[in-house]
Each structure stands twice: as structure tokens, then as C-alpha cells.
N, C-alpha and C positions, 0 to 999 in steps of 0.2 A: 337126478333121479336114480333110481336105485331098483332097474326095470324086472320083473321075475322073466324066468325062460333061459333057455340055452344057444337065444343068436346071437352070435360073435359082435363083439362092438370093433371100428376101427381106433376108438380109444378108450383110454381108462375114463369111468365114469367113477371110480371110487371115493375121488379128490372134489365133491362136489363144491359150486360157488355159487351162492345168493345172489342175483345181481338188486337194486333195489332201484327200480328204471324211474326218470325225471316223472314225478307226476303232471298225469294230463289234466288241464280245467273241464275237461268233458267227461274226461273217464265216469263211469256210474259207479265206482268202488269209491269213488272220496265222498259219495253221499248214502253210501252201504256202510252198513256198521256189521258186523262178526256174525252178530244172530238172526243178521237180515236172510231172508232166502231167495238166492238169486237164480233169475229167472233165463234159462237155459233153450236154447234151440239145436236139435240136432241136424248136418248137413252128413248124406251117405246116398252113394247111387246104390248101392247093397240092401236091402232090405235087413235080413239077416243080424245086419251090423248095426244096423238103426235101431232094431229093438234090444239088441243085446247092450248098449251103451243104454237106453234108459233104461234097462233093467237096472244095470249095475248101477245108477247116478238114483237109483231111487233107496239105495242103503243111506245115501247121507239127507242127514235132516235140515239142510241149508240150501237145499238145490230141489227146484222144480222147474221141469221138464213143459216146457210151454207148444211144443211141436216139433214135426222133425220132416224134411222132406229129400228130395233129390236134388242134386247141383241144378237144376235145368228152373224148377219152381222154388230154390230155396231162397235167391235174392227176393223176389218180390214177397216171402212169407215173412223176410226177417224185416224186411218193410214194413210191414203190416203189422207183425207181434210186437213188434222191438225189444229184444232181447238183452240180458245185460252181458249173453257170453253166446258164442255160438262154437259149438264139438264140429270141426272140418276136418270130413276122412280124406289123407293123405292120399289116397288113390280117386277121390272124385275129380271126376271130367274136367280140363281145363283148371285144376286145383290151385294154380298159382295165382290166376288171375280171380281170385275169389275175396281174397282178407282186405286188398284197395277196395274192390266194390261194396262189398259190406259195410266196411269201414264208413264207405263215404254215403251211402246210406243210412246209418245209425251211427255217428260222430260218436266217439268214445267207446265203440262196441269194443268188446275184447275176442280174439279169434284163435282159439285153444285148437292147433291141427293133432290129429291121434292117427295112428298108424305111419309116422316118417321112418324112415330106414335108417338104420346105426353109421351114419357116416357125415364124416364134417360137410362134404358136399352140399346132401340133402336140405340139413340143419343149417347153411348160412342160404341155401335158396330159399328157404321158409322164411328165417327172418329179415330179409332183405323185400319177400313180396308181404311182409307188414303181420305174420305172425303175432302172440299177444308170448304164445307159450306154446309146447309140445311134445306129445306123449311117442317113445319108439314102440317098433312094432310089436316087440317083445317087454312091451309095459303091463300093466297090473289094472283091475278096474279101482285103487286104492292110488294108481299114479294119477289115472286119468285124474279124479278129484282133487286129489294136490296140484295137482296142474289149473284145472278152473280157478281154486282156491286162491294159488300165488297169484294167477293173470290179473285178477280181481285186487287183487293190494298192490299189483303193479309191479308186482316182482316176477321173476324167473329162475327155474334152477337147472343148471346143468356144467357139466364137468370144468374142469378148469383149464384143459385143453380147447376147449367151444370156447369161452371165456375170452380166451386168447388171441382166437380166432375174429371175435366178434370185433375188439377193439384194435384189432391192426386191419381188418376191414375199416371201419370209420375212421381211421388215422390213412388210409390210401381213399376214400372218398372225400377226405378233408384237402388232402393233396392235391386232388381235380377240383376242387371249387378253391384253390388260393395258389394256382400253382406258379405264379410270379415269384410269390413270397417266399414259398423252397426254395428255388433255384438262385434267387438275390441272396441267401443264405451263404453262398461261396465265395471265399474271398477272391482276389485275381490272382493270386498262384493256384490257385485251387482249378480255377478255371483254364489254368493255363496246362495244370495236371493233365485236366479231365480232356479239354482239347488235343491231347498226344496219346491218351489213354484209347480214343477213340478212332486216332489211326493205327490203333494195333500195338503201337510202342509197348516195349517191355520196362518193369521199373528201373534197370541199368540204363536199359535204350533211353529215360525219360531223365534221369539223372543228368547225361551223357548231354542233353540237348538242352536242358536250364542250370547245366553249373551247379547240381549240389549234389548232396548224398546220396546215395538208394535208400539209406534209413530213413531223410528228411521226406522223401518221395511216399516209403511206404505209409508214413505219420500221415501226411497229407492226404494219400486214399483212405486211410481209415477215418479220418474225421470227413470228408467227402462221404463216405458211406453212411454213414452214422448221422451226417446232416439231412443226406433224400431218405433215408430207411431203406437202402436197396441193401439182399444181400453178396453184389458181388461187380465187379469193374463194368459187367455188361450192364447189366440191369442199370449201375447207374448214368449211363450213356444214354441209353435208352429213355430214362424216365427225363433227361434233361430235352430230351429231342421232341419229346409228346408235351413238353410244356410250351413249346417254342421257343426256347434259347439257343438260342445260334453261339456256340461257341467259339473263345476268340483264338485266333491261331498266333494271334501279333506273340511277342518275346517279351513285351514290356516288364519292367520289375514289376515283381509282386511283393506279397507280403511273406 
């Protein structure tokens, strides 16, 4: 997005990326064609802010506005209406725990949050509690609708730094549901590295204690690194430890 205003982002948004997300069998956009008009719910403890969003969502002629309520009576309205998109103000009550619930009340809803703050923080806690899409707070009522619009075809747009973000998050939640399979990644010198790495050893100290190089030493943390995604000797210590691999201390040859 390409938000109007003057609040600072903590990244470039200029480098935008398309993402084109797996489509869902429920989503209500694969049975929506372009000139459909999709039927919209507003979520805002603000009053204020609820009418000024359907103001603004009444310029486009693809979108109607089906109701709008407070976090407190919204779940049970979107119940009721069923909506194909619901607008969730980033400052409503309990706001995180809102796009599961909906979600799982209207299967395939899509949940456009408006008002997030310019920072990767904010942006991976939204789409992690099930976001569709999202407008910052210094966005446009011209983003706001590109934003339904994309959620709707199943896409998203934002920088390519978030981008980045998003997939080296699911490349560490993929790590926690297979973390056997990382760590069975290292050979036994590797193991035998990472085992000396983790008493502190220096890569001389480590050379010093398996008979080889500091160059063949430093080769070996780097492909060590580069096998868990950690950036650095600690971190990959660490991630072997929350896997449960017990590291071997024996001298055995390795590879």
C-alpha cells in the first residue's frame, strides 16, 4: 500500500509485493466474480469511525455495507448477517482475538483490520491471529477498498520487507512442527562442531580439539548455520536444544 499522511513507517513500503495467498474452498471470493458486490460488515467501538468508513466504502460501487456494530455485539451480528468481508478497527477491545472467532463463525469470511500501526510488530501479530488484509493508520479511504478488494481475490499487498517477514516466520513455525528433521540435517562433525560450540570453544579452541583447520571449522559453522536458519553460533545452540537433541560430546570421526 501506498498509505496518504505523514506517520513515519518503520519500513520502506515503496518496494510493494503481491502476495497471491493458496486459495480457500470456502472462501466466498471464488464464487464472486468482479462485478459482484460484496457484502461488507463494519466492526468499531468508535462510533465516529464506523460511520465514517461506510461513508467512505459507499464511493465504491462493488461494496455494500450490510451493518456495523461494536466488538462486544459484533460476533453474534456477523452470525447473523454473514458477511463476505468484515472492516476490524485495530483498536477494538480484545482485537486480536477477533478474526479466529469470526473466522470460525462464517468459514471463509475474510477479515480486512484498518487502523494497524506502521511496524512489522503490529503487521505479523495481525496476520498470525488470522487477518485476510490490512489498512495503516495513515492509510486512505481509496486503500481501505483496495484492501477488501485484494482480501476478496485472496491476495494481499504490502512491502517487501513484511513479505520477508511473513515467510521466515512460517519457515520457523515449520521448524516447530518438524523439528527432528532440522536437526537430523547435521552431519556428525557437524554435531561434533556444534557440541564444542556450545561449551564456549573458540573456532581455534575447536580446531585444537578435532585435528583440523580453523578454516575447515569455520566452513562447518557456516553450513551449520545455514542448515537451522539461525543467524549466529548462539542462536544455533539454542534452536538444537528446544528441539531436544542432546548433543554428542563423544570425538568419534566424522564427516
Amino acid at each position: 500500500m501506498a498509505p496518504d499522511g505523514n506517520e513515519p513507517n518503520d519500513f520502506d513500503d515503496t518496494d510493494e509485493v503481491d502476495l497471491e495467498l493458496i486459495p480457500n474452498g470456502d472462501n466466498p471470493a471464488e464464487e464472486m466474480s468482479i462485478t459482484d458486490c460484496a457484502r461488507v460488515f463494519v466492526i468499531s467501538d468508535i462510533r465516529l469511525l464506523q460511520e465514517s468508513v461506510v461513508v467512505g466504502l459507499s464511493h465504491s460501487d462493488n461494496m455494500n455495507v450490510i451493518g456495523w456494530a461494536d466488538s462486544t455485539e459484533g460476533p453474534a451480528r456477523v452470525a447473523t448477517e454473514r458477511p463476505d468481508v468484515v472492516l476490524l478497527d485495530a483498536g477494538a477491545s480484545n482485537g486480536f482475538t477477533l478474526p479466529p472467532l469470526l473466522r470460525r463463525l462464517v468459514p471463509g469470511l475474510c477479515v480486512v483490520v484498518f487502523g494497524v500501526a506502521s511496524n512489522e510488530a503490529d503487521i505479523m501479530a495481525w496476520a498470525e491471529a488470522g487477518a485476510s488484509g490490512y489498512v495503516a493508520r495513515n492509510g486512505s479511504g481509496s486503500d481501505l477498498i483496495a484492501a477488501v478488494k485484494a482480501a476478496l481475490r485472496g491476495e494481499i499487498s504490502c512491502s517487501a520487507r513484511v513479505t520477508g517477514r511473513l515467510f521466515a516466520r512460517i519457515a520457523e513455525l515449520s521448524e516447530r512442527r518438524y523439528p527432528n528433521e532440522t536437526a537430523e540435517l547435521l552431519t556428525t562433525r557437524e554435531r561434533q562442531v556444534m557440541s564444542l560450540v556450545e561449551q564456549g570453544l573458540s573456532n581455534k579452541e575447536i580446531a585444537r580439539e578435532l585435528g583440523i583447520g580453523p578454516a575447515t571449522v569455520k566452513n562447518h559453522i557456516h553450513r551449520i548455520l545455514r542448515k537451522l536458519r539461525a543467524r549466529g553460533r548462539g542462536e544455533a545452540a539454542a534452536r538444537l536444544r528446544r528441539h531436544g537433541e542432546a548433543l554428542s560430546h563423544s570425538m568419534c570421526n566424522g564427516n
